[in-house]
C-alpha positions as CSV (number, residue, x, y, z in Angstrom):
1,X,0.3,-51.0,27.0
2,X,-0.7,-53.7,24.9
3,X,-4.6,-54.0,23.8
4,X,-6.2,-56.7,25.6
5,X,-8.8,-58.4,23.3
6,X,-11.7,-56.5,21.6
7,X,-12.1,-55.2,24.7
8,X,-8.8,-53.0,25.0
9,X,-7.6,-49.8,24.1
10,X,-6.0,-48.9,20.8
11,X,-2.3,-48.6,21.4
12,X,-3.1,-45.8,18.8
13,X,-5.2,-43.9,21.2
14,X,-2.7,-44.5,24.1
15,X,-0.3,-42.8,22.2
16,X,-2.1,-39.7,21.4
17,X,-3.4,-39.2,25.1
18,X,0.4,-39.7,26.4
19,X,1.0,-37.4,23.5
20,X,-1.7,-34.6,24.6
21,X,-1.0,-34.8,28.1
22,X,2.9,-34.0,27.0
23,X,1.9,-31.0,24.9
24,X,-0.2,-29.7,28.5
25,X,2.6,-30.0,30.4
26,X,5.3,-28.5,28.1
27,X,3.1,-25.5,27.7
28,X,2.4,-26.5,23.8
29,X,-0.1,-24.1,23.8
30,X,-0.7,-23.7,20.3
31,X,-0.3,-27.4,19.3
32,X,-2.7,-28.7,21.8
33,X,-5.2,-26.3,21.2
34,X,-5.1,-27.8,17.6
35,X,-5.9,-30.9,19.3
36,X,-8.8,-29.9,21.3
37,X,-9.7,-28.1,18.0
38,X,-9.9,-31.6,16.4
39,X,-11.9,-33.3,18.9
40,X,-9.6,-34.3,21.7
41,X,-12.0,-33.5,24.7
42,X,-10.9,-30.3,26.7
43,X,-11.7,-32.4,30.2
44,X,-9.4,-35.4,29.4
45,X,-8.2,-36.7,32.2
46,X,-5.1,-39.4,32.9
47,X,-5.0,-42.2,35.0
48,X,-4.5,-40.2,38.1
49,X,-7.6,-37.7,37.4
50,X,-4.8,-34.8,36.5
51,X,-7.1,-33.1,33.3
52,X,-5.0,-30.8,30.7
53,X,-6.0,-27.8,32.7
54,X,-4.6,-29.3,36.0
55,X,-1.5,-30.3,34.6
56,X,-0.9,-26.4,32.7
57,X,-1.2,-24.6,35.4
58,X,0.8,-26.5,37.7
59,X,3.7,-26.9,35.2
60,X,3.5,-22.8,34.7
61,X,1.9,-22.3,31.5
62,X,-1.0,-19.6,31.5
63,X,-1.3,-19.1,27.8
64,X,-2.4,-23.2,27.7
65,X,-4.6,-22.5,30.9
66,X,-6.1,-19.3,28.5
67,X,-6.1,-21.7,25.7
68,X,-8.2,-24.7,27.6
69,X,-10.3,-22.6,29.0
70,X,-11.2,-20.9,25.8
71,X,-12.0,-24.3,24.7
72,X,-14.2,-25.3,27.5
73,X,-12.2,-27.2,29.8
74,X,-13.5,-27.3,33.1
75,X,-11.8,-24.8,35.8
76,X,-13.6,-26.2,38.6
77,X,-12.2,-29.9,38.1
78,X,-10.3,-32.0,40.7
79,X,-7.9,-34.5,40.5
80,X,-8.3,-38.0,42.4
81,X,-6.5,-36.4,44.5
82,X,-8.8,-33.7,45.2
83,X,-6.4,-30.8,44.2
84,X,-7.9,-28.1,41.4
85,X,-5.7,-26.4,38.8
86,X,-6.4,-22.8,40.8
87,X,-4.4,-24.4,44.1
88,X,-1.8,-25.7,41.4
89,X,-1.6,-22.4,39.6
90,X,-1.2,-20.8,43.8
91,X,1.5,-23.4,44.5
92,X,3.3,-22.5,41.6
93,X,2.4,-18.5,41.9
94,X,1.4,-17.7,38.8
95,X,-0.7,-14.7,39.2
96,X,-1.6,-14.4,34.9
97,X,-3.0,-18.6,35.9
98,X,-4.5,-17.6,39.3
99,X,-6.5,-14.6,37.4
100,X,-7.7,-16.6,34.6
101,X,-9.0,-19.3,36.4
102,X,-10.5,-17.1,38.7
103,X,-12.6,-15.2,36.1
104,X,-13.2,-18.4,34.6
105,X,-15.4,-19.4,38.0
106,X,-12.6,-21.7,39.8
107,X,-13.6,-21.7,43.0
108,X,-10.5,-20.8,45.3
109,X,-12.4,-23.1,48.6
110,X,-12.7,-26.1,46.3
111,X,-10.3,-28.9,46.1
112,X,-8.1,-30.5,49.0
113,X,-6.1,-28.6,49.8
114,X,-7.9,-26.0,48.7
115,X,-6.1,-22.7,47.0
116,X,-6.5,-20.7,50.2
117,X,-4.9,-23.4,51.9
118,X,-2.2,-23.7,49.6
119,X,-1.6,-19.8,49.8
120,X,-1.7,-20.0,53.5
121,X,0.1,-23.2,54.0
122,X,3.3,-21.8,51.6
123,X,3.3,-18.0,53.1
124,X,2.1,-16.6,49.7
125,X,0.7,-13.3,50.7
126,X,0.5,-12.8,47.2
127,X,-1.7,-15.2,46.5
128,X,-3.6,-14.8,49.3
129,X,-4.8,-11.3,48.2
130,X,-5.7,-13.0,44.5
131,X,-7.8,-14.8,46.1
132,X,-9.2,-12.7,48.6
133,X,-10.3,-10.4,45.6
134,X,-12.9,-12.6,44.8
135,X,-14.3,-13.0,47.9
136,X,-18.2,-11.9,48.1
């Protein structure tokens, strides 16, 4: 991306989000949350609404999903697509993500689809009864 007048974006900038979004995804738990540490906002989001947390928990990492969480990020948060890290973290069956999310406040009937969906759509009984164990 190039900047576009006074107007645009720092390629600077552009290349620390692609950066931070990279460390979320690889499970760079320790680098990112030196990041976040130094001001880069737990609830960033990319161009397709996908925040840090979102991204985690759907590439497996639960000690980043700890991590952001610790730091504020948002566990409710959807995507543009309507989809919440806890039915990322169902899809993917990560029962250490689901938990944390879960006593973090993510609500498992938010989103589209939402995590009970996802755990009913896939056949994850597992899942299911994470969920179900927050049910009032």
């Amino acid at each position: 991306m190039s900047e576009q007048g006074s107007g645009g974006i720092d390629p600077g900038v552009i290349e620390l989000a692609a950066r931070v979004f990279d460390l979320a995804r690889g499970g760079a738990t320790e680098e990112l949350a030196a990041y976040v540490d130094a001001g880069v906002p737990a609830n960033l989001t990319n161009d397709k609404g996908d925040s840090l947390l979102i991204l985690a928990a759907y590439h497996g990492h639960p000690e980043t999903v700890a991590a952001l969480l610790d730091r504020g990020a948002d566990a409710g948060r959807v995507n543009d697509r309507g989809q919440t890290a806890l039915a990322a973290a169902v899809f993917k069956q990560s029962a250490e993500t689901v938990r944390a999310l879960l006593a973090a406040g993510a609500d498992p009937d938010a989103g589209g689809p939402t995590a009970r969906e996802t755990a009913t759509f896939f056949d994850l009984p597992a899942m299911t009864a994470l969920l179900d164990g927050v049910r009032p």
